[in-house]
C-alpha positions as CSV (number, residue, x, y, z in Angstrom):
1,X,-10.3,78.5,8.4
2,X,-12.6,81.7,9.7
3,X,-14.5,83.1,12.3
4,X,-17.2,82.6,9.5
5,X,-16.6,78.9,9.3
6,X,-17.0,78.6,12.4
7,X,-20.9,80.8,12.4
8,X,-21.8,79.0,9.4
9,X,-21.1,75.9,11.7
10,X,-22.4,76.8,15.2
11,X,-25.8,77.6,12.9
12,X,-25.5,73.8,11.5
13,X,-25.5,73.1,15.3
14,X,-28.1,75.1,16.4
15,X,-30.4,73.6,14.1
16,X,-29.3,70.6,14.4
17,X,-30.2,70.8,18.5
18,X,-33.7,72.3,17.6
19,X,-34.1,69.5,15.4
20,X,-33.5,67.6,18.1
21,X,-30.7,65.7,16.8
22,X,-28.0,65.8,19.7
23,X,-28.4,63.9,22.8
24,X,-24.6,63.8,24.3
25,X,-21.6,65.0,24.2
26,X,-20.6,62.5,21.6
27,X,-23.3,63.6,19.4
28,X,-22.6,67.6,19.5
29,X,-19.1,66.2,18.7
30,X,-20.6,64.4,15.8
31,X,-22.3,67.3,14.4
32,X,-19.4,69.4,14.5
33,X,-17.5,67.0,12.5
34,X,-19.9,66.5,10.4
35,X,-20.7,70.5,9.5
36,X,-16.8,71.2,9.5
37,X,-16.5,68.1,7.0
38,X,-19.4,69.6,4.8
39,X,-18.2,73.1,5.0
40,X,-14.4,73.5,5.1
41,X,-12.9,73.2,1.6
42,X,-10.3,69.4,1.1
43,X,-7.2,71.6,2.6
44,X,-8.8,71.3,6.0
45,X,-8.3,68.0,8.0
46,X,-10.4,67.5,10.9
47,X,-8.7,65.1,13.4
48,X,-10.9,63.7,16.6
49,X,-8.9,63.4,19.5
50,X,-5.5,63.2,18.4
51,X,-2.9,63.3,21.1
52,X,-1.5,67.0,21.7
53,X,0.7,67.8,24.5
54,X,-0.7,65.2,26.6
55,X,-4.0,65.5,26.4
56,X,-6.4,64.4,23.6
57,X,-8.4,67.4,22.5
58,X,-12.2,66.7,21.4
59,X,-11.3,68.2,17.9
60,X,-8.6,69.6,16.0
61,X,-8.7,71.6,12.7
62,X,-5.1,71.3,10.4
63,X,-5.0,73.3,7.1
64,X,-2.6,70.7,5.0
65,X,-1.8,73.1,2.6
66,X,-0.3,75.6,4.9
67,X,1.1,72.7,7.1
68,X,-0.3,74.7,10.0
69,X,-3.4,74.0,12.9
70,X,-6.2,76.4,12.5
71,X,-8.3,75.4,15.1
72,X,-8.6,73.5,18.7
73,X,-11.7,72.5,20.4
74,X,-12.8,71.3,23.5
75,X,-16.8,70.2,24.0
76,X,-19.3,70.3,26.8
77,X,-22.6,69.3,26.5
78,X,-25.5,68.9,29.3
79,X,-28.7,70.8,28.3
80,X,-30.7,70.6,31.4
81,X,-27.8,71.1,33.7
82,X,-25.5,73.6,34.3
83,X,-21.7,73.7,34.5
84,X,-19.9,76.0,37.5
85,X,-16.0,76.7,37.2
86,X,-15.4,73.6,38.1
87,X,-16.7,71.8,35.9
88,X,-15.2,73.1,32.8
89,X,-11.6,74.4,34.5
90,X,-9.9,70.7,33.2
91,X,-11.0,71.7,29.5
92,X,-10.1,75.5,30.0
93,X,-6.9,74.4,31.8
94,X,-5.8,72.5,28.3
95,X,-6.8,74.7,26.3
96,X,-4.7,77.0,27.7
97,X,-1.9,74.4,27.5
98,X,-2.4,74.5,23.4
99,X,-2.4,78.1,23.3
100,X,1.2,77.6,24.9
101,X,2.0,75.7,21.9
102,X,2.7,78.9,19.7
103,X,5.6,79.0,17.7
104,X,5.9,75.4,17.9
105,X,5.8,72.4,15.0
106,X,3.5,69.0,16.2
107,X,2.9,66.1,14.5
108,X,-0.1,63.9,14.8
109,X,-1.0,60.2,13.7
110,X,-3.1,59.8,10.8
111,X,-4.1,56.5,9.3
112,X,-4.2,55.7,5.4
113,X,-2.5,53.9,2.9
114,X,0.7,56.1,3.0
115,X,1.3,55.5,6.4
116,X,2.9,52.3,8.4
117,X,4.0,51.7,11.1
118,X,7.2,49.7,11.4
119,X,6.2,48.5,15.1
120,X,10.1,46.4,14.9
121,X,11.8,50.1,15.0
122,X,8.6,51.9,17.0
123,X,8.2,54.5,14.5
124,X,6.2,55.8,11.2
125,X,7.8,54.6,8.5
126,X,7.7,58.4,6.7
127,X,7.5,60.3,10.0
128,X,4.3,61.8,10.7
129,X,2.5,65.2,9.1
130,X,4.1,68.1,10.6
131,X,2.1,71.0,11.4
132,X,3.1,74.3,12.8
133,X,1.1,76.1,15.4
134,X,0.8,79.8,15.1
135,X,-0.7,82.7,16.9
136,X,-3.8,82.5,14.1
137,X,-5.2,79.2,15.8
138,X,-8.3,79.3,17.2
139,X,-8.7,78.0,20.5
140,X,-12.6,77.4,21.3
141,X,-14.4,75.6,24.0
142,X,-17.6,74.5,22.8
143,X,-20.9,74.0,25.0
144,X,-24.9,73.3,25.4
145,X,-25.7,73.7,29.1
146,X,-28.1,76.0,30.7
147,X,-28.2,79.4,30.7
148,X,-27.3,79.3,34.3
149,X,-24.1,77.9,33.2
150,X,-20.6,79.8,33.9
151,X,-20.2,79.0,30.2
152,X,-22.9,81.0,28.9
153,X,-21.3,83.9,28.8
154,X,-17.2,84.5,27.8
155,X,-17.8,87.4,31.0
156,X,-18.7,84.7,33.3
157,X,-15.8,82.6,32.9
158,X,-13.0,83.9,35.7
159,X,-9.7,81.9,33.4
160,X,-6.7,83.0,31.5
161,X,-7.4,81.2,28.4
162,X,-10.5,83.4,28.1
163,X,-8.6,86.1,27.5
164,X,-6.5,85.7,24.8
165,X,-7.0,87.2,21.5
166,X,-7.6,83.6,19.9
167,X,-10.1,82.4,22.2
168,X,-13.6,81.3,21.0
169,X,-16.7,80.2,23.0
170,X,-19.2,78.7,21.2
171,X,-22.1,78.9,23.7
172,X,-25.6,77.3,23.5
173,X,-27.6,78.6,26.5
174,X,-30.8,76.6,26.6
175,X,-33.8,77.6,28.5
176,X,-35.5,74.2,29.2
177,X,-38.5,75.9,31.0
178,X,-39.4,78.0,28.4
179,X,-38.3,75.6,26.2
180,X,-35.6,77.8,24.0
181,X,-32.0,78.2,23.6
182,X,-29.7,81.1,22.3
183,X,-26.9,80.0,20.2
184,X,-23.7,82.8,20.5
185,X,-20.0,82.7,19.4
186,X,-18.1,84.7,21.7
């Protein structure tokens, strides 16, 4: 997976909240599904809050050719509000937990005829798909808020996570008085 993918995405988005098509959180996490599923080629796997290092990220991308995860998300969405520091610092504060995941193999429950679970031994009968995280993952937080919004702008955001080399914002600033938004991947 790309920084393209992700454009080609974050457009599917933007049209889709123009269109009028995404009323809650659950809905922007909807559409991304939805776009990734339509876009990314069969290697790709997108899981919907799996359990990763305690927490339960709103999506995660695996490539299951490579065996490795290409891409971690965490979603915000509130159009005519606006989020301060902290509001968003829980999100920001796993994400940076994930990025600490580097160099690291996880494995994550998927559902399917292949898999059972022997609950007599408390395990997967075949283990569970391994996937190694490497210093290519993207870690992104995704949001609609306000242009107000500390999440607007990658520069307004005063967290460690923000800085790393991996790190994605996917930021729709709306303008609900002047009835617009600006759609940006930072």
């Amino acid at each position: 997976m790309k920084l393209t993918d992700l454009r080609l995405v974050w457009q599917d988005v933007r049209l889709a909240y123009f269109d009028e098509r995404i009323n809650s959180e659950r809905a922007l996490q909807a559409m991304l599904y939805h776009s990734f599923t339509n876009r990314l080629d069969d290697k790709h796997l997108i899981l919907v809050e799996p359990s990763l290092a305690g927490y339960c990220p709103d999506l995660v991308i695996v490539n299951r050719k490579e065996k490795t995860v290409a891409c971690i998300l965490e979603i915000k969405c509130a159009p005519h509000w606006w989020h301060s520091e902290n509001d968003v610092v829980y999100d920001l504060n796993k994400l940076n937990s994930y990025a600490q995941l580097t160099g690291t193999i996880i494995e994550f429950d998927v559902f399917g005829p292949k898999r059972v679970f022997d609950s007599k031994q408390g395990r997967w009968m075949d283990g569970r798909p391994q996937y190694s995280v490497t210093d290519s993952v993207l870690i992104g937080f995704v949001d609609i808020a306000r242009k107000e919004s500390v999440t607007a702008s990658r520069d307004r955001m005063a967290h460690p996570v923000t800085m790393l080399p991996n790190f994605v914002l996917l930021s729709g600033a709306t303008d609900p008085d002047a009835r617009t938004a600006e759609f940006t991947i930072q």
